[in-house]
N, C-alpha and C positions, 0 to 999 in steps of 0.2 A: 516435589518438595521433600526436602531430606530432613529439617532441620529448623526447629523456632525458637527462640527468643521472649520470654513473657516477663517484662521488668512488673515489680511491685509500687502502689499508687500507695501515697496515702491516703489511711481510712479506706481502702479498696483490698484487704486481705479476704472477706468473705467474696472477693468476685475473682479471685484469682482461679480456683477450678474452672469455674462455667467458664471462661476465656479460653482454657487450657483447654477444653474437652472443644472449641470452636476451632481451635488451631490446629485439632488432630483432626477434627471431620475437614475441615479445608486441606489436608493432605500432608502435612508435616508428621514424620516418624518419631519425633523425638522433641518435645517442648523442655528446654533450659530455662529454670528458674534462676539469676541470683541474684545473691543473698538480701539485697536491697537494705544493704549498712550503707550507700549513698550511689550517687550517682555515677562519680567517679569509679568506684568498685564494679558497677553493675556495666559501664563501658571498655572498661579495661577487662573483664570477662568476656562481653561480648567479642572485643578483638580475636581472642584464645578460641571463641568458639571459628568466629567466620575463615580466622586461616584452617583449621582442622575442615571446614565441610567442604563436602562433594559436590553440594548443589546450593541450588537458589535459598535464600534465608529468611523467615519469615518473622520479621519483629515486631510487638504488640505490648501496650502500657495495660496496666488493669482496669485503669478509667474507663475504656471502649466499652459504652453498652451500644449492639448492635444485633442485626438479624443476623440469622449465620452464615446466611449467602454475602454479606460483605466483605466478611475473611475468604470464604471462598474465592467471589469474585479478584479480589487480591492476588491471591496465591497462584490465579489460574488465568492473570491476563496475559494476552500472547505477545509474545517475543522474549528473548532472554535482555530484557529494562531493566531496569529499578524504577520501583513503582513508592510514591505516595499517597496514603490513605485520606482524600479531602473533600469538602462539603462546598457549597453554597454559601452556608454560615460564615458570619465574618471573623474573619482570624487574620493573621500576620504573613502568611504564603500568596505571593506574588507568580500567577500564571502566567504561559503566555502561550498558546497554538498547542496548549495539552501539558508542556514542561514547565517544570517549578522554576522560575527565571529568581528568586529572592526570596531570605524571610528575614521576617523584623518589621515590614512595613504594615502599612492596610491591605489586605486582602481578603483571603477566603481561608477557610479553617483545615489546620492540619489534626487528622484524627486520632494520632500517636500510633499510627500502624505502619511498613514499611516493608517490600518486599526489594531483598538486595539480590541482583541477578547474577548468577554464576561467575561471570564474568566482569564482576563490579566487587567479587568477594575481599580481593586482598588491597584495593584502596580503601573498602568499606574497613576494615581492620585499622590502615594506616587512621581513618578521621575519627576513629573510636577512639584509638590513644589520643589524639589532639584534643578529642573533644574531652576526653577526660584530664586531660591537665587544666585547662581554667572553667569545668566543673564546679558550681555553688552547693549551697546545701540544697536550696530550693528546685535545685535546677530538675528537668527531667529527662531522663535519656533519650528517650526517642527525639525527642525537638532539638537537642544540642546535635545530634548525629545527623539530622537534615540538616540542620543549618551548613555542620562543616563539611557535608557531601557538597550543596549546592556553591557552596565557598570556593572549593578543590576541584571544581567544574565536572565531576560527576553527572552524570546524565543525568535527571531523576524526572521522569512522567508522572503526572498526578492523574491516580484514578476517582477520579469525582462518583462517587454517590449520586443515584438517581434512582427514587420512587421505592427505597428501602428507607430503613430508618436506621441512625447511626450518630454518637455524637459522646463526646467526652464531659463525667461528671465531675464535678468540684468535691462534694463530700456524699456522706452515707446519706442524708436526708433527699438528695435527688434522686436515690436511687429508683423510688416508688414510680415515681413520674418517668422517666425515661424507659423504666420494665416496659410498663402500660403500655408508652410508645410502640415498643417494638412488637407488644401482640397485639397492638390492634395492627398492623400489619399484613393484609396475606402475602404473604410472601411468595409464594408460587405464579399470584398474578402479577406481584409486582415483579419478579424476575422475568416473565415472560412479556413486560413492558422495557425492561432493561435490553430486553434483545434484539429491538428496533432499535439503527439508528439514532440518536435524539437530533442531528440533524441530515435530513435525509434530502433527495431532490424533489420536486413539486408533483410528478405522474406518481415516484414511490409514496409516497406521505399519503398523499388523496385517493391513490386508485388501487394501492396495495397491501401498503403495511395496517390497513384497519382489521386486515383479517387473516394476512397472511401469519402474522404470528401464532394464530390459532393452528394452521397448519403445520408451521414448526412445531408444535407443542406435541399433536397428531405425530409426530416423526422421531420425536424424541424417545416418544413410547410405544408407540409398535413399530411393527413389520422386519424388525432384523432382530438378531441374536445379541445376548444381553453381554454390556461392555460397562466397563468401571470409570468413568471420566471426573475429575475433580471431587474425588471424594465420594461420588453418588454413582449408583447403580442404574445402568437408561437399558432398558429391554426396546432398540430402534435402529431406527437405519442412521448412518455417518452421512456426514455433510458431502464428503464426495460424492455418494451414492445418488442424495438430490442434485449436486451438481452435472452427475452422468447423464440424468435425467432430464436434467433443463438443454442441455446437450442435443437428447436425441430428439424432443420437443421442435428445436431450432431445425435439425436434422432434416425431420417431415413436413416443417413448415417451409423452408427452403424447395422443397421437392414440390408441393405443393404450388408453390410462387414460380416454378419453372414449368408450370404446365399452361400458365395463363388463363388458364379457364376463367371464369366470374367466380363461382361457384367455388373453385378452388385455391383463386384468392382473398375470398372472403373467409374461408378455411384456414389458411395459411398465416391469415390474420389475426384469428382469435388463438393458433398455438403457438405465433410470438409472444402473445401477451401471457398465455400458459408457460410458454419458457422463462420470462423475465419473471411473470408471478416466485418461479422455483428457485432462481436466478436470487430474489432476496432471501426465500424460505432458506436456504444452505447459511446463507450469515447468518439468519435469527436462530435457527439450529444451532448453530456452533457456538454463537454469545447465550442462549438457554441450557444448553449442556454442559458450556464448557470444552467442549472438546476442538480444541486449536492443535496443528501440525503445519509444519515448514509445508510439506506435500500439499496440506488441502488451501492455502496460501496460493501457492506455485499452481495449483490443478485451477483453480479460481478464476486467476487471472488467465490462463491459457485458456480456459473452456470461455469465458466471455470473447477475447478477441473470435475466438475459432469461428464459434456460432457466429457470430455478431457478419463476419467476411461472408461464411458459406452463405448467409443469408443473401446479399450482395450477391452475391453467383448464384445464386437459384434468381433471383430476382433479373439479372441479366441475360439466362437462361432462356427465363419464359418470353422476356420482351425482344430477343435477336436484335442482327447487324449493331450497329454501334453502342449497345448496352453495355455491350461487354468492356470499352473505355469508361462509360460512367464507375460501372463497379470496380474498373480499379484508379479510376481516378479518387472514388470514394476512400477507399482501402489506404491507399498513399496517402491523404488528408489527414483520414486518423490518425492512421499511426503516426505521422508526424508532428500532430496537436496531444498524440499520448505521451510521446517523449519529452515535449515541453512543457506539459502539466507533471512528468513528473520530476526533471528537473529545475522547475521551480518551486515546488514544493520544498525539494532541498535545500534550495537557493533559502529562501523564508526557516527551516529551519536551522540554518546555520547561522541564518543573522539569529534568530533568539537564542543558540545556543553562545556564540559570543557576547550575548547582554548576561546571560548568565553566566559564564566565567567574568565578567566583570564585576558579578557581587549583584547583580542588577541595577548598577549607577549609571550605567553607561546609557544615554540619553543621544539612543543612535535617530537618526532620523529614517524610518523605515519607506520610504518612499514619498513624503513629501506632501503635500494635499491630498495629490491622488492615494494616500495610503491610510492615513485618516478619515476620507471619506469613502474610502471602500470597509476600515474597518467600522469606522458608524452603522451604514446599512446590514454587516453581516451581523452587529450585534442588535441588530431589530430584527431578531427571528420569528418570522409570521407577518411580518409587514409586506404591503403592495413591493415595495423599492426593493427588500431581500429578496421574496419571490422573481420577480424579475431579473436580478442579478443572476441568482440563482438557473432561472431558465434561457437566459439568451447565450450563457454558454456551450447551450448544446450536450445536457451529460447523457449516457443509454438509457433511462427509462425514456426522456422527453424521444431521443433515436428512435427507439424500437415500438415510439407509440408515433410517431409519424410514420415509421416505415409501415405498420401496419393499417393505418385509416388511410394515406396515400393509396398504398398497392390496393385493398378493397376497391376505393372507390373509382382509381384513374386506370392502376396498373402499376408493372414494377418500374416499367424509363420513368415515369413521373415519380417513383417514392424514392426511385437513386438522382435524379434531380434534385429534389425538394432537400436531398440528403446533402446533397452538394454545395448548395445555395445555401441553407444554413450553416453545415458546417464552416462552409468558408468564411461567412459571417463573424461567426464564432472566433476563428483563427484570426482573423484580422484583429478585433477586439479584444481578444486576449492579449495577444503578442504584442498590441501597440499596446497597450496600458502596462501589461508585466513589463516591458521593455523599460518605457519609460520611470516604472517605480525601481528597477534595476540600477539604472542610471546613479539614481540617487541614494540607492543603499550599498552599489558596490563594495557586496559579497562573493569573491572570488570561491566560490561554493565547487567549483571543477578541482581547484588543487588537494582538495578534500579527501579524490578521489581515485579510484584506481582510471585515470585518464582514458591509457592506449583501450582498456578493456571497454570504457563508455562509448569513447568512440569507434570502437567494433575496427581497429587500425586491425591490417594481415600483417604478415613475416616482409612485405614490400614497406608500408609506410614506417613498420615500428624499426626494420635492420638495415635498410638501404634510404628511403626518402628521408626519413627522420634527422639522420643526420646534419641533415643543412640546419636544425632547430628555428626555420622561418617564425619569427615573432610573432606571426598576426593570424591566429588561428581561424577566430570569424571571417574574416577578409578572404584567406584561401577557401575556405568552406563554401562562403557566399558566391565565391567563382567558377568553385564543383558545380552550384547548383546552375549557375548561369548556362555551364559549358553543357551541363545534360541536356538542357534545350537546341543548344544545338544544333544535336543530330538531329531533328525534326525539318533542318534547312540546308545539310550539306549532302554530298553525294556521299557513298559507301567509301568510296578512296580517301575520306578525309575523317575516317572514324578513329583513326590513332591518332592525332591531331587533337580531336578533342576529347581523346581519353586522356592524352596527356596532361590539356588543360586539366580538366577535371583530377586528374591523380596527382598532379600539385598541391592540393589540399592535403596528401601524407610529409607534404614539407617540414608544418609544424607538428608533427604529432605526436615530437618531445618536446618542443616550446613548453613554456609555463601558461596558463589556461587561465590566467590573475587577472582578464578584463571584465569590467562589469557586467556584460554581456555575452560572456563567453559561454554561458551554461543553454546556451543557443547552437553551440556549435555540432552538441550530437544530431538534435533535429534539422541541423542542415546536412549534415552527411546523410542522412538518412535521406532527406527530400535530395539529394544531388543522385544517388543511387538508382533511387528508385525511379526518377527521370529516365537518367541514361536506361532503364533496363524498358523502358516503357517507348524514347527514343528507340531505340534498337527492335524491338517488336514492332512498329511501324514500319520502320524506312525497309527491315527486313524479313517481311510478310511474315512475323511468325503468328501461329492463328492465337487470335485474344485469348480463349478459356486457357490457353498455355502461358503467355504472360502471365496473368493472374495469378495460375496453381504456383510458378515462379515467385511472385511478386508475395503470396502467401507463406511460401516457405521460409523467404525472407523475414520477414516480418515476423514468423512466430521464434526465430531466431533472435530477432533484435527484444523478444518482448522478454523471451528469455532472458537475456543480460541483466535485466533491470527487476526481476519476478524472484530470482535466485541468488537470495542475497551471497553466496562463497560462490557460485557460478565461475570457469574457470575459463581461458581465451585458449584456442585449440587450433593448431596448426590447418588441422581438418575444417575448420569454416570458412577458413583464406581470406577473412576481413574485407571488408567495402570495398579496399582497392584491389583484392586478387580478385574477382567477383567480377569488376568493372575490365580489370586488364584479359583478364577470360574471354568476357564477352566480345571486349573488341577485337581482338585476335578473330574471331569465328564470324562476326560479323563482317570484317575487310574479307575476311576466306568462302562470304556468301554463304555459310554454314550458322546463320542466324538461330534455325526453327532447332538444329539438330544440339547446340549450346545450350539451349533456354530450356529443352528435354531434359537434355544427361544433367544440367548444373540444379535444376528440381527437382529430378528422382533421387540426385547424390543429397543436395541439402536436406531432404526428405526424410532422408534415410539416418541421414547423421543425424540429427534433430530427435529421431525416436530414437535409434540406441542410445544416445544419449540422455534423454530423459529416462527411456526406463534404466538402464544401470546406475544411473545417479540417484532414484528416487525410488528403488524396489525397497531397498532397507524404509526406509520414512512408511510405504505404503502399507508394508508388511505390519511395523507398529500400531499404524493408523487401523487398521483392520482388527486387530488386538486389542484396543483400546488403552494399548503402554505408550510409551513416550520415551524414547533414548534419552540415555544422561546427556543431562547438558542442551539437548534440544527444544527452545522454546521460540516459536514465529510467530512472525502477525498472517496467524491462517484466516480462513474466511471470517474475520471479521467484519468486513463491509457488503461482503456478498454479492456486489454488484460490480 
């Protein structure tokens, strides 16, 4: 934080320090007062400041009587957003999936505080002027300037208040009452409640987060060398470090699960559950400290899948012969129900960001029955019908607590079954209902995006196939997937044939991507892919644990794309279709086992130098406890 903002309230002149001294412990160098001769003055100042700063901006009325951890919390949530400061309490700000969609109407209460993101600075400038041209006497700055960000379709996240206290006075006589408030407060317990989740899945809720926060807290303050994160001094170890940790957890319990023993997979059992326990400890670490990095974000996500496969391979390890197709039939399942969870995620958030550049009038139908009555149950948080939603999606606590009471008591073949069976479940149920609420919300959420790069297209589909621009992206994709099956029924002489098929899906892969359905099409390349590579290791004896290491490198490549938000497309990964047209070349040449070697040691390889020359600066910080200008991500915030 470079840089704040502290407008004057009326009858709020003796709260103007203690505000000011809240905004320099939350991390701002420099708190601007002005002069507060009106509103108008005090926005048209504002503008002078946001085009002059370097960095994120942190703006604050003097009404806010709050703990100090809520400026903090502000100032230090991840990503480079704009964040507004809002409650429970009823007010005029219209939510919707976290974003401020509206104000003016019934809502929930804006707290006069506002953190503009680096990258939000020189519009936040341009709606300062606006909003100071039809500026009242009455008016107050901070509320005219959400308004005309949320107006100008400016992003703006509402950071809700939870289990602090926080709330804007009317005159000096409240002041007595709302102090009180905030000291009867602890605030050390309640930020250490803050650091969980508020909604989490059914195994974390019940079997973890009761105590694992107290381990975070444990973490924050000893065992590493002392670092400065949001303002506050933590003599502890950093969230990757438990990350490293839940890591090699995973590491030993996989090695464990490949011995078969009883004894050792009852073992193997209880340090899954020690990994996943650490698995949330790194989020509530990092929402208790404060301490968010693009790296520990990007290490987060990579270190879950990693663990989560090698577990799968140790589990197919112990149990021999066709195990080794369960786990990566597993493996392919995921990652291709990860890609569609978070492509529709997108999906959803682009339709609210559309209701909110309409001013929030826009009275979209978000999916129809099924959309209403999916958002009914989620808003009954704690009910039988949310629970259940909740768990029959299959998220990794509910995973990694079947895979563990499975392998205990049956073995690994029965907990990569169980793993199969469910998850497919899951994927069906998802994908028919998301499909269908798609249908009716047709949000072309793909043009959004950087396309060729989502869909992992090589130098063949993006410079040579592309060019036909075939309209029907899904429809080619859906026949990738068909043709990878296949090879599971032809002879070796007819594996160009249906790689060809299959490499017709680079036909469209400059088409425009505007079907309501289309935000399907990454997780079909992906599921057509990793078919043909899974065909091809059948029909051409190459041994399973090679598939796999294969089928893994892959995959942490594709998680890559989507983990690393500037993440770059690179001739050296040779896209879905150079991958595919590889393998088949070496398969018709009976050179199956020695392709699926050399194209996993090379992905392998690129994959780490890539990561670490991309990510030694970020790590180097992270280990510092600094922060590059301008760097702000959603690090381990969810932890899981």
């Amino acid at each position: 934080m470079t840089d704040a903002v502290l407008f004057a309230a009326p009858g709020m002149a003796a709260r103007l320090t203690a505000v000011a001294g809240q905004l320099r412990a939350a991390g701002a160098a420099a708190v601007h007062r002005p002069d507060g001769r009106d509103a108008a003055a005090d926005l048209r100042a504002t503008a002078a400041i946001a085009r002059s700063s370097a960095g994120p901006l942190l703006l604050c009325t003097a009404d806010l009587v709050a703990n100090d951890s809520v400026l903090l919390i502000l100032a230090t949530e991840p990503g480079d957003r704009t964040y507004a400061l809002t409650s429970s309490a009823p007010g005029t700000v219209s939510e919707e999936r976290g974003r401020v969609t509206a104000v003016g109407g019934p809502g929930t209460a804006f707290l006069g505080a506002l953190r503009i993101a680096t990258r939000d600075l020189a519009a936040a400038a341009d709606c300062c002027e606006r909003a100071a041209d039809r500026a009242g006497d009455r008016d107050a700055p901070a509320d005219l300037l959400l308004r005309e960000l949320v107006e100008s379709g400016v992003p703006v996240l509402a950071c809700r208040i939870r289990h602090l206290h926080a709330e804007r006075v009317a005159s000096t006589g409240e002041l007595p009452r709302a102090l009180a408030a905030v000291a009867a407060v602890d605030e050390d317990a309640a930020r250490l409640r803050y650091a969980v989740k508020e909604r989490d899945d059914f195994f974390a809720t019940y079997f973890v987060s009761p105590y694992s926060r107290y381990l975070a807290r444990w973490a924050a303050r000893h065992g590493g060398r002392a670092r400065r994160a949001g303002g506050r001094e933590y003599q502890g170890l950093s969230p990757a470090t438990v990350t490293a940790a839940s890591v090699a957890l995973a590491a030993v319990a996989a090695g464990a699960f490949a011995t078969a023993a009883r004894p050792a997979m009852v073992a193997g059992a209880l340090l899954l559950y020690a990994s996943f326990v650490l698995d949330c400890v790194d989020g509530q670490l990092a929402r208790y400290s404060r301490r968010f990095s693009a790296f520990g974000a990007w290490l987060d996500t990579m270190a879950d899948r990693a663990k989560e496969y090698l577990v799968y391979a140790g589990l197919a390890a112990g149990a021999g012969g066709g195990a080794w197709w369960l786990a990566i039939a597993a493996m392919t399942l995921q990652t291709v129900r990860h890609t569609t969870d978070t492509w529709y995620g997108l999906l959803h958030d682009e339709a609210v960001a559309r209701r909110a550049g309409a001013g929030g009038g826009l009275q979209q139908d978000r999916g129809g029955m099924l959309g209403r009555v999916s958002d009914r149950v989620l808003a009954d948080a704690g009910s039988v019908a949310y629970w259940l939603k909740r768990i029959v999606v299959f998220p990794i606590g509910e995973r990694w607590a079947t895979i563990a009471v499975v392998a205990a008591l049956s073995g690994g073949r029965a907990a990569l079954i169980a793993v199969l069976v469910w998850g497919g479940l899951a994927a069906a149920y998802t994908v028919s209902l998301r499909g269908l609420r798609s249908l009716r919300m047709r949000v072309p959420v793909m043009a959004t995006m950087d396309i060729a790069r989502q869909r992992d297209d090589g130098p063949l589909a993006r410079r040579l196939l592309g060019r036909a621009r075939l309209a029907a992206p899904l429809a080619t994709a859906g026949l990738a997937v068909a043709a990878g099956g296949l090879l599971l029924a032809v002879p070796k002489e007819w594996y160009w044939a249906v790689a060809l098929i299959l490499l017709s899906a680079g036909l469209s892969a400059r088409a425009s991507h505007t079907g309501p359905l289309d935000w399907l099409v990454p997780a079909a390349l992906r599921a057509a892919e990793y078919i043909f590579v899974i065909g091809v290791g059948i029909a051409g004896g190459v041994p399973r644990p090679l598939v796999f290491v294969l089928l893994f490198a892959i995959a942490m490549h594709h998680y890559d794309l989507t983990a690393r938000p500037v993440a770059k497309q690179h001739v050296t990964d040779l896209g879905w279709d150079g991958r595919v047209a590889l393998l088949a070349v070496a398969a018709a040449a009976s050179a199956a086992s020695q392709a699926v070697f050399v194209l996993a040691v090379y992905l392998c390889l690129v994959f780490g130098v890539r990561a670490v020359a991309g990510w030694l600066p970020e790590a180097r910080s992270a280990r510092s406890g600094r922060r590059p200008a301008g760097v702000h991500s959603g690090a381990q915030a969810g932890g899981m």
